[in-house]
Each structure stands twice: as C-alpha cells, then as structure tokens.
Gaussian input, Z-matrix of N, CA and C with variables (Angstrom, degrees):
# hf/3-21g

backbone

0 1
 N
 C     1     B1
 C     2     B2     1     A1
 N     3     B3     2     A2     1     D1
 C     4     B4     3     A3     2     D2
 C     5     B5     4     A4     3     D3
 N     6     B6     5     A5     4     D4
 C     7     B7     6     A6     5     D5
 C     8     B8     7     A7     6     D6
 N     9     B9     8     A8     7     D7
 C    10    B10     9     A9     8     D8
 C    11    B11    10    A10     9     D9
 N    12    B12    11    A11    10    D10
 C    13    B13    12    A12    11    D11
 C    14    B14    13    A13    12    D12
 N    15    B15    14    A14    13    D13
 C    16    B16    15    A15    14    D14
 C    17    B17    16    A16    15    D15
 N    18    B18    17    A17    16    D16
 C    19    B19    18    A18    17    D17
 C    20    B20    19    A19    18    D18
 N    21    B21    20    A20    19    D19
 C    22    B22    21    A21    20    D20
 C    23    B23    22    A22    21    D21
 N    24    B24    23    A23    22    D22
 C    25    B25    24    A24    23    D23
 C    26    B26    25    A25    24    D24
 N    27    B27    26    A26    25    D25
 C    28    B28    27    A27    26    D26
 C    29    B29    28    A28    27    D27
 N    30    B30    29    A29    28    D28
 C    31    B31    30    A30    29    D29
 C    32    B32    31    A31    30    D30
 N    33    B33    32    A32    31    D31
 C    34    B34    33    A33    32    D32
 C    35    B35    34    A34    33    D33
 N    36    B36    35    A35    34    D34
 C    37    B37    36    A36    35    D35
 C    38    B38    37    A37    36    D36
 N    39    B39    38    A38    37    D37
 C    40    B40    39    A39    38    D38
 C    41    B41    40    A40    39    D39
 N    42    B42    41    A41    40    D40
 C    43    B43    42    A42    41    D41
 C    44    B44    43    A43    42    D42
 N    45    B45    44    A44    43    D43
 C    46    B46    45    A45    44    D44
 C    47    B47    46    A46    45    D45
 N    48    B48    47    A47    46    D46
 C    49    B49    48    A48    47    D47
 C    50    B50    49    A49    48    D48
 N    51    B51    50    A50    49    D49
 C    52    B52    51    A51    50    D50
 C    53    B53    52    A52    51    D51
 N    54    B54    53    A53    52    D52
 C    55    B55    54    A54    53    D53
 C    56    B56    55    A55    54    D54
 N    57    B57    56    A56    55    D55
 C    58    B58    57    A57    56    D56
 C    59    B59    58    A58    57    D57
 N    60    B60    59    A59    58    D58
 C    61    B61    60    A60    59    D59
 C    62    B62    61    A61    60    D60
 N    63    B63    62    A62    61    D61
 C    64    B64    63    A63    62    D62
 C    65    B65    64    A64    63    D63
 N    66    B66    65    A65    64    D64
 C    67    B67    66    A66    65    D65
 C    68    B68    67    A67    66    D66
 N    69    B69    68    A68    67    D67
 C    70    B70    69    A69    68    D68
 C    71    B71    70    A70    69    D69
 N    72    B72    71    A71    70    D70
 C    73    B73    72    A72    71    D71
 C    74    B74    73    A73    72    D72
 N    75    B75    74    A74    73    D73
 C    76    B76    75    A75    74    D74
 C    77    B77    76    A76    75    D75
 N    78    B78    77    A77    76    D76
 C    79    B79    78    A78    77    D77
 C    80    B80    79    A79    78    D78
 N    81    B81    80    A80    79    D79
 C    82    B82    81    A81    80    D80
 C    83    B83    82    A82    81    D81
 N    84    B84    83    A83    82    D82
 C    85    B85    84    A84    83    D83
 C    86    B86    85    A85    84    D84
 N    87    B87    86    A86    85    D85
 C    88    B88    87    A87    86    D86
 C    89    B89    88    A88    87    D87
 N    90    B90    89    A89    88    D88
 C    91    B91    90    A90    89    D89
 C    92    B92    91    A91    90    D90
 N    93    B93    92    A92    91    D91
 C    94    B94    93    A93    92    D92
 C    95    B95    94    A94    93    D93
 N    96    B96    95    A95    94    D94
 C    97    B97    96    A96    95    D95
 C    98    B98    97    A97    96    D96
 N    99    B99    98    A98    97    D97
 C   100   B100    99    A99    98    D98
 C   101   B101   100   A100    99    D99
 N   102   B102   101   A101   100   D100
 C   103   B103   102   A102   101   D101
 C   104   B104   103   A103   102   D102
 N   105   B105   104   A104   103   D103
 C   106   B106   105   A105   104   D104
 C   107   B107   106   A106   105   D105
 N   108   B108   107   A107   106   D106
 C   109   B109   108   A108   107   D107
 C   110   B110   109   A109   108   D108
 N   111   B111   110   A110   109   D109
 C   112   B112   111   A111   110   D110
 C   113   B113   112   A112   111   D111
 N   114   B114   113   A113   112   D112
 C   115   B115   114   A114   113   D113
 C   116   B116   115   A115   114   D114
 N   117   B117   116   A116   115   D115
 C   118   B118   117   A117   116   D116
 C   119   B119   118   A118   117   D117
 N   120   B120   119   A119   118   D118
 C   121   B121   120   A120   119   D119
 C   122   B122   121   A121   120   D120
 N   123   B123   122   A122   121   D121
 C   124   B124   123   A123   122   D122
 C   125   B125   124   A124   123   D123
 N   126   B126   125   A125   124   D124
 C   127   B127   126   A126   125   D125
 C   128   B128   127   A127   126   D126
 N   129   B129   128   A128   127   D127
 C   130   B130   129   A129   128   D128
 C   131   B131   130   A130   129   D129
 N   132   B132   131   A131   130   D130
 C   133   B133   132   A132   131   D131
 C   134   B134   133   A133   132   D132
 N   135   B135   134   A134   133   D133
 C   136   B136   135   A135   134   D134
 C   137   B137   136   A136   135   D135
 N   138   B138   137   A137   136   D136
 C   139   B139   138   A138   137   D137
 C   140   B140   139   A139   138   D138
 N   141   B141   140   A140   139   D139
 C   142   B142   141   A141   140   D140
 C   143   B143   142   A142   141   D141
 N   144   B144   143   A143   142   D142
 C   145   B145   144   A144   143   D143
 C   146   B146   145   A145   144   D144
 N   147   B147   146   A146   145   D145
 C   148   B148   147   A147   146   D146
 C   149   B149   148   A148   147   D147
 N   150   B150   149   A149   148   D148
 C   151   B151   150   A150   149   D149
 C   152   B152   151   A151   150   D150
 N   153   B153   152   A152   151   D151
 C   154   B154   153   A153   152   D152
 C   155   B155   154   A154   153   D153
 N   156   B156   155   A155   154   D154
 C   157   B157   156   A156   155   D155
 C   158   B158   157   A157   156   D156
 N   159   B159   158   A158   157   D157
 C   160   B160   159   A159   158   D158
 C   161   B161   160   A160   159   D159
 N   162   B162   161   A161   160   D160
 C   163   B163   162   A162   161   D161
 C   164   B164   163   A163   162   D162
 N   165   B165   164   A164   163   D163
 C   166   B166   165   A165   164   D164
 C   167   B167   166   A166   165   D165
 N   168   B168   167   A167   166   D166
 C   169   B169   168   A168   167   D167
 C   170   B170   169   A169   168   D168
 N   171   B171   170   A170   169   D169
 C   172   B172   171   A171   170   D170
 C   173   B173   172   A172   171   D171
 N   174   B174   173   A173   172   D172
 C   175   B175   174   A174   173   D173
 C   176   B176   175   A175   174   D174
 N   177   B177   176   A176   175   D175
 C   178   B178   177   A177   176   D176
 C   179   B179   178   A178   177   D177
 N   180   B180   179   A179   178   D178
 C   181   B181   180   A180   179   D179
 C   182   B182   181   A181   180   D180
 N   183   B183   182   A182   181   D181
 C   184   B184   183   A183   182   D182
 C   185   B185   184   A184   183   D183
 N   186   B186   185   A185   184   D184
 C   187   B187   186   A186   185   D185
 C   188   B188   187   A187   186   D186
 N   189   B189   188   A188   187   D187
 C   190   B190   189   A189   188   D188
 C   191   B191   190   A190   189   D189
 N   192   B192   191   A191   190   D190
 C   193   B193   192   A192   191   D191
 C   194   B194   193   A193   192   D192
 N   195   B195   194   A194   193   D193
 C   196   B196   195   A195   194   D194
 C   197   B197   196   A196   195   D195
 N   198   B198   197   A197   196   D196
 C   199   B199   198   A198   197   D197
 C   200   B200   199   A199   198   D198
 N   201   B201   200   A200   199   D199
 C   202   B202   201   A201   200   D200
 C   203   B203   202   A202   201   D201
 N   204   B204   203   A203   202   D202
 C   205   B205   204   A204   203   D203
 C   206   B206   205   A205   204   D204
 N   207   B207   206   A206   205   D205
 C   208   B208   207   A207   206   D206
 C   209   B209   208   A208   207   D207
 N   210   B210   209   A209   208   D208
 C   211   B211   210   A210   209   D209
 C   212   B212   211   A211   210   D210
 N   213   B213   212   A212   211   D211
 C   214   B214   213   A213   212   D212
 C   215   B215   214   A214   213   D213
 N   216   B216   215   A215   214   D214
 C   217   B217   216   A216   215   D215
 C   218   B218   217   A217   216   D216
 N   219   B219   218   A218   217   D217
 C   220   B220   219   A219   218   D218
 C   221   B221   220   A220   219   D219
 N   222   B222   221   A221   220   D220
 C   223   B223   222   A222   221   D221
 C   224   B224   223   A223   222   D222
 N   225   B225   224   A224   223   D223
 C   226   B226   225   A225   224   D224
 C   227   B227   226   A226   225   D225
 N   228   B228   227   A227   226   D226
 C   229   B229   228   A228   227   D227
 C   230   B230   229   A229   228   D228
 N   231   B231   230   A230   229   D229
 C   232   B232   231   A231   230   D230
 C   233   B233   232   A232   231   D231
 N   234   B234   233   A233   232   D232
 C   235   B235   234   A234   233   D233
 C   236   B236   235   A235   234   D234

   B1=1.4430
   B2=1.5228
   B3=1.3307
   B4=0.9962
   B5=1.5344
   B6=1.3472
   B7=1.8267
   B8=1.4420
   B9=1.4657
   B10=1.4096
   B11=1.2907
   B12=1.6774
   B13=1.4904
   B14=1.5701
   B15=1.4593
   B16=1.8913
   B17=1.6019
   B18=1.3657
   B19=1.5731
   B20=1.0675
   B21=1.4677
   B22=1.3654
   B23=1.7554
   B24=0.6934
   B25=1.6180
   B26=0.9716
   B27=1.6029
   B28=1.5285
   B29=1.1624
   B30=1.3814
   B31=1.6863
   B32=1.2863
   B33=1.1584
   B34=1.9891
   B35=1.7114
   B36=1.1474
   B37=1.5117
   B38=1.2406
   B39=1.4447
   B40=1.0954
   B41=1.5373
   B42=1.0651
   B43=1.4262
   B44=1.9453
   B45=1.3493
   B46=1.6924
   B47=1.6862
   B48=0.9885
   B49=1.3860
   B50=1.9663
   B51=1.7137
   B52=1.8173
   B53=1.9430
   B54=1.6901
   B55=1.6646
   B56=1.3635
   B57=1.8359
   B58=1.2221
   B59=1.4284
   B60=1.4626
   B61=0.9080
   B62=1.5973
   B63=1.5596
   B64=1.4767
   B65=1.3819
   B66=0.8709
   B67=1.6624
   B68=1.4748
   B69=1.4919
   B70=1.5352
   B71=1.5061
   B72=1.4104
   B73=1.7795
   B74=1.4183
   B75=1.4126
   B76=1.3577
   B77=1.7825
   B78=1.1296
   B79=1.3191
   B80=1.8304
   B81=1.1797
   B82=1.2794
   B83=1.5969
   B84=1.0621
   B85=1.7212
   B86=1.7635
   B87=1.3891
   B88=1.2280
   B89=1.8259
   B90=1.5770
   B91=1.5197
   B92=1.1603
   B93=1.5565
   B94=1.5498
   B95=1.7331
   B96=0.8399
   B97=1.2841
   B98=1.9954
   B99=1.4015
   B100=1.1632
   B101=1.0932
   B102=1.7825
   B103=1.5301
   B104=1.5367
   B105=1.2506
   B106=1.6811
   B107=1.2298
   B108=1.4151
   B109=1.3603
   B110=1.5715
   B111=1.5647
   B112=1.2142
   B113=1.8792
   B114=1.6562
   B115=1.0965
   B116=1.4049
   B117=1.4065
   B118=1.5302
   B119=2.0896
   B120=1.0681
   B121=1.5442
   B122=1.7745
   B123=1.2782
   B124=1.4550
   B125=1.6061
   B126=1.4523
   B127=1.3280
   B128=1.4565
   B129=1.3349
   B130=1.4765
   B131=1.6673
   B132=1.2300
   B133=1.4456
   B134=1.7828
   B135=1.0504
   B136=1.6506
   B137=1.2691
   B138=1.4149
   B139=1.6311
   B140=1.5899
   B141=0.5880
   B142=1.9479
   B143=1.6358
   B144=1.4258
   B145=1.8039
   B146=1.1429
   B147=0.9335
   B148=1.5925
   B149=0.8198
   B150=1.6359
   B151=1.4938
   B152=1.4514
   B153=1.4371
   B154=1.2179
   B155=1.8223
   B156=1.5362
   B157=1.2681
   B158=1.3762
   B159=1.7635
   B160=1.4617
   B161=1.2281
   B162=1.2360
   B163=1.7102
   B164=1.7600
   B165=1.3177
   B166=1.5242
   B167=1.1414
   B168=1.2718
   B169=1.7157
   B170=1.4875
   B171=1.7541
   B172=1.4163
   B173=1.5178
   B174=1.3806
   B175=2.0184
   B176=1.7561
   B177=1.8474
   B178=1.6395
   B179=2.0621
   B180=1.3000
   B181=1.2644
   B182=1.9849
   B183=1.4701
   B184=2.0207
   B185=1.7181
   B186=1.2246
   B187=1.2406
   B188=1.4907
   B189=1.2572
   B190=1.5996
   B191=1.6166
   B192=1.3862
   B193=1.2205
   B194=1.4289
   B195=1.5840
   B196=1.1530
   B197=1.6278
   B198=1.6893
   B199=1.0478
   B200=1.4643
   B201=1.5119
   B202=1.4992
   B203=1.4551
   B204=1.7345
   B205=1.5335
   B206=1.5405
   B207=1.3510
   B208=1.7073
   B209=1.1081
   B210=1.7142
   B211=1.1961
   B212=1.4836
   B213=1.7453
   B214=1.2111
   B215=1.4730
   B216=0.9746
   B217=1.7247
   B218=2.0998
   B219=0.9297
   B220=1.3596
   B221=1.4659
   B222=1.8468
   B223=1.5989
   B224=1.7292
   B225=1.1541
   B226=1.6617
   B227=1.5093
   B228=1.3780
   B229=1.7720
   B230=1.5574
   B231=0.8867
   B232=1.9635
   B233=1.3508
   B234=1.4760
   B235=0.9511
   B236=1.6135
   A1=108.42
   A2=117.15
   A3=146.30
   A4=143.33
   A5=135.52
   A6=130.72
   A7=78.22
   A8=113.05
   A9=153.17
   A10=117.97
   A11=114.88
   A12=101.91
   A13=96.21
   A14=88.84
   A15=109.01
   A16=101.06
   A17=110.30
   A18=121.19
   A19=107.99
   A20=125.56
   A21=140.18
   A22=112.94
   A23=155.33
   A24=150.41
   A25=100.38
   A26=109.25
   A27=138.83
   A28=123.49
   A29=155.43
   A30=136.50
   A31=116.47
   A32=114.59
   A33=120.46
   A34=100.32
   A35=97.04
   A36=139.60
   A37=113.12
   A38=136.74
   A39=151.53
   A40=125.92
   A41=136.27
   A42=142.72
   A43=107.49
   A44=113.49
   A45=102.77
   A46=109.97
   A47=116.57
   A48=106.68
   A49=93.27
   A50=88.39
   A51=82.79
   A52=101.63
   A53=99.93
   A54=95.75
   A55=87.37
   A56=145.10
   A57=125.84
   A58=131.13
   A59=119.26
   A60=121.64
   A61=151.61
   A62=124.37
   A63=110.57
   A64=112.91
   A65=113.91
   A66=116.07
   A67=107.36
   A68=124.72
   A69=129.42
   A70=97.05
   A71=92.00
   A72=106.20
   A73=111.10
   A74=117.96
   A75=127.22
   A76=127.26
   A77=106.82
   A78=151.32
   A79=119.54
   A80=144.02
   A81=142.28
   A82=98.11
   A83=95.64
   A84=85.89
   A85=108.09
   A86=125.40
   A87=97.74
   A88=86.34
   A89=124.44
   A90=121.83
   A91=104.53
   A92=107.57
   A93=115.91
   A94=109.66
   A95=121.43
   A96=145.28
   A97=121.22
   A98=122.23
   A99=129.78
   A100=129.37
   A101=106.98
   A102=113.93
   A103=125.29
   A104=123.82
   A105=126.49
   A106=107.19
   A107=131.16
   A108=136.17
   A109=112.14
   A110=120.07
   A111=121.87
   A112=83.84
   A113=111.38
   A114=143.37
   A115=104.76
   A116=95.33
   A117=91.67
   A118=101.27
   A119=126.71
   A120=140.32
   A121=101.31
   A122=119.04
   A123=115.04
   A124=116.75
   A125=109.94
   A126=115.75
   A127=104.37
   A128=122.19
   A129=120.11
   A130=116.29
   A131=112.72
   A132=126.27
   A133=107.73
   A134=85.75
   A135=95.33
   A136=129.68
   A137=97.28
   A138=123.94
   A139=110.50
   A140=135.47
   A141=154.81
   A142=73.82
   A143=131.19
   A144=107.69
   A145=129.67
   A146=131.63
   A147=125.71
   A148=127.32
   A149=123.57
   A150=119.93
   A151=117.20
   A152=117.04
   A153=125.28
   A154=95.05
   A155=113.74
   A156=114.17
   A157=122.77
   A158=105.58
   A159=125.21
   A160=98.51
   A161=147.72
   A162=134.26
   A163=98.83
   A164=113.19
   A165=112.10
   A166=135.82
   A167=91.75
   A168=111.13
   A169=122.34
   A170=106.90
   A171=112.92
   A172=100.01
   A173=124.11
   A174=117.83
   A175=66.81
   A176=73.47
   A177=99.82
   A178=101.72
   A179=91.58
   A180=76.86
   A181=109.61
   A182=105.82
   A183=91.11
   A184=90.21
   A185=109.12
   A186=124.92
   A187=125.42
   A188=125.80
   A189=130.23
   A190=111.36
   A191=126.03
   A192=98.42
   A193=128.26
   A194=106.21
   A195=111.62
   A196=96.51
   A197=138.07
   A198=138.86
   A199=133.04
   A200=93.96
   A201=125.42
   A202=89.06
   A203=116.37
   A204=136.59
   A205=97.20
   A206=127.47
   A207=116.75
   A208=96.81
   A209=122.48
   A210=125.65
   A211=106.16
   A212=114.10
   A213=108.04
   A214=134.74
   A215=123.34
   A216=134.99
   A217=100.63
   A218=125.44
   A219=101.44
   A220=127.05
   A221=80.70
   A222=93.48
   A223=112.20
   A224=96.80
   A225=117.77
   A226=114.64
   A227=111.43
   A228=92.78
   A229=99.50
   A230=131.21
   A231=147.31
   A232=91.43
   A233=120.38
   A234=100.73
   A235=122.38
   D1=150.97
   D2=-160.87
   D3=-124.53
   D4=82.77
   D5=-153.46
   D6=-106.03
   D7=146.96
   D8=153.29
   D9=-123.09
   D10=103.81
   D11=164.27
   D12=-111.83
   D13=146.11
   D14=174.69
   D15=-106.86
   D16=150.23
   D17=178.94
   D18=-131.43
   D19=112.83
   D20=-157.30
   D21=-104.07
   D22=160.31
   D23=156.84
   D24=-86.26
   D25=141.05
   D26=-172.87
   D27=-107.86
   D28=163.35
   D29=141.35
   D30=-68.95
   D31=-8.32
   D32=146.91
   D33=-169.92
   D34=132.02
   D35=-172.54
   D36=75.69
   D37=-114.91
   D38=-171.29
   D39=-151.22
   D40=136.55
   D41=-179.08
   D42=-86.82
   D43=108.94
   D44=179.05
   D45=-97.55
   D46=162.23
   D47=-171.20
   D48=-151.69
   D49=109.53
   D50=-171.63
   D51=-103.98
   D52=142.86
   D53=-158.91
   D54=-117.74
   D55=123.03
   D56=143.72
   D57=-96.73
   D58=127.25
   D59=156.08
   D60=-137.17
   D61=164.26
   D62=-169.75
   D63=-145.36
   D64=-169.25
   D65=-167.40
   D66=-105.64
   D67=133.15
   D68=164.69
   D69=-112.41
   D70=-172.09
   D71=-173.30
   D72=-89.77
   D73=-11.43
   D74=156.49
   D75=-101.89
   D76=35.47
   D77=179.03
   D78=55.63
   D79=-132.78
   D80=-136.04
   D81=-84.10
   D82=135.33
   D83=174.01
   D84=-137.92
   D85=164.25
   D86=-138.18
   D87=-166.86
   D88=119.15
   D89=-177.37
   D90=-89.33
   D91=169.14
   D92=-175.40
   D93=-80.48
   D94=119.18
   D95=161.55
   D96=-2.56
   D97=77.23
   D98=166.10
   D99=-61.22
   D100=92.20
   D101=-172.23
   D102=-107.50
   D103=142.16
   D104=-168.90
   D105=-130.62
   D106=151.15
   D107=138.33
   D108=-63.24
   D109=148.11
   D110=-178.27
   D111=-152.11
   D112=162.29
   D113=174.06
   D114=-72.47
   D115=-56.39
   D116=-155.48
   D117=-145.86
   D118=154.29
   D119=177.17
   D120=-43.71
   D121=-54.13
   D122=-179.85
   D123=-53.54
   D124=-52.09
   D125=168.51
   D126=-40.39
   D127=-73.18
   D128=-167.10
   D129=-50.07
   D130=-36.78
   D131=-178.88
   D132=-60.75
   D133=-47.17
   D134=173.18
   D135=-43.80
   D136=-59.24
   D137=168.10
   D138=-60.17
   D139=-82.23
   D140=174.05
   D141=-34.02
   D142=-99.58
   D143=-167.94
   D144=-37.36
   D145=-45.05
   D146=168.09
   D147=-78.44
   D148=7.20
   D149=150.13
   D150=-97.50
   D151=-9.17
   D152=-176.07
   D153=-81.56
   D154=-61.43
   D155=167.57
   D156=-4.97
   D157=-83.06
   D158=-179.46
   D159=-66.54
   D160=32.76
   D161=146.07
   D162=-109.31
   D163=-10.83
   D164=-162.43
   D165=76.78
   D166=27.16
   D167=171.22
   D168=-117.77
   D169=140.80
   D170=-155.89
   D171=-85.18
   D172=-11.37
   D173=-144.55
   D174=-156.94
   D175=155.17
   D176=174.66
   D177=-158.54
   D178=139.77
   D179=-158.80
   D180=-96.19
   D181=176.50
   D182=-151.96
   D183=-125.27
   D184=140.15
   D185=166.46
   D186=-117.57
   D187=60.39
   D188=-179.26
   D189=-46.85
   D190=93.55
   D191=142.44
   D192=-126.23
   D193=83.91
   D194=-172.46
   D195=-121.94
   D196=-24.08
   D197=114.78
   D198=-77.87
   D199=154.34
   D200=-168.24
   D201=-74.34
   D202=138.42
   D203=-169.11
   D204=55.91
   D205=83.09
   D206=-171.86
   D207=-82.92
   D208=-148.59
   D209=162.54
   D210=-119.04
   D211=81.52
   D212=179.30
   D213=-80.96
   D214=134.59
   D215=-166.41
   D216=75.01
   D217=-7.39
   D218=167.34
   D219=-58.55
   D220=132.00
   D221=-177.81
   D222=-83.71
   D223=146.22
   D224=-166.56
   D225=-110.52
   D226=78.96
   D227=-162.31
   D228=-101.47
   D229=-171.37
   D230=-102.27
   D231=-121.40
   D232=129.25
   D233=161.87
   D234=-119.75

C-alpha cells in the first residue's frame, strides 16, 4: 500500500490532495483523491501522517508542485 500527497498552489495557502493506493491480483487499484485547503505545508503534513498512520504505514510519499524542480515522489517517513 501506498499514500501520495500532492501540494498544489493556492490563492492563499495550498491545495493537498491525499491519493491511496495498493495492489490486487488484478493489478493497481487506486481511491479517489482526498482534497483540503491548508494554511500552511505543516498542516498538510499532519494530515497525510495521520492518515498514513491509521492505515499502518510509517512513510508517505510527497509530490510538491508548488515549486519548480519539486520533490516529486519523495518519500517522507515519520517522524
């Protein structure tokens, strides 16, 4: 299993967009997209961990594109 949060640019703060997904025997399968306004990157981080948490997962992986060269697919694990 699999957390994706994306970080979108806002007209104030940021748009988060949390994606889970995992593997079946008929291959990738993948939920519709849990999106929030947040203030600020910590807020969002917050959120995206504690949902990663309650699935039992330590890392979630990060998609910035709110700067140019983001850090796409970096994994973000727990601290």
């Amino acid at each position: 299993m699999k957390v994706t949060l994306t970080l979108d640019p806002a007209e104030r703060g940021l748009v988060a967009s949390l994606v889970e997904e995992w593997e079946e025997t008929t291959g990738r399968q993948r939920m519709a997209p849990r999106v929030r306004h947040f203030e600020s990157e910590e807020e969002a981080l917050s959120w995206a961990r504690a949902f990663a948490r309650r699935r039992g997962l330590s890392s979630l992986h990060l998609t910035d594109n709110r700067k140019a060269g983001g850090a796409a697919g970096t994994p973000q694990s727990e601290r």
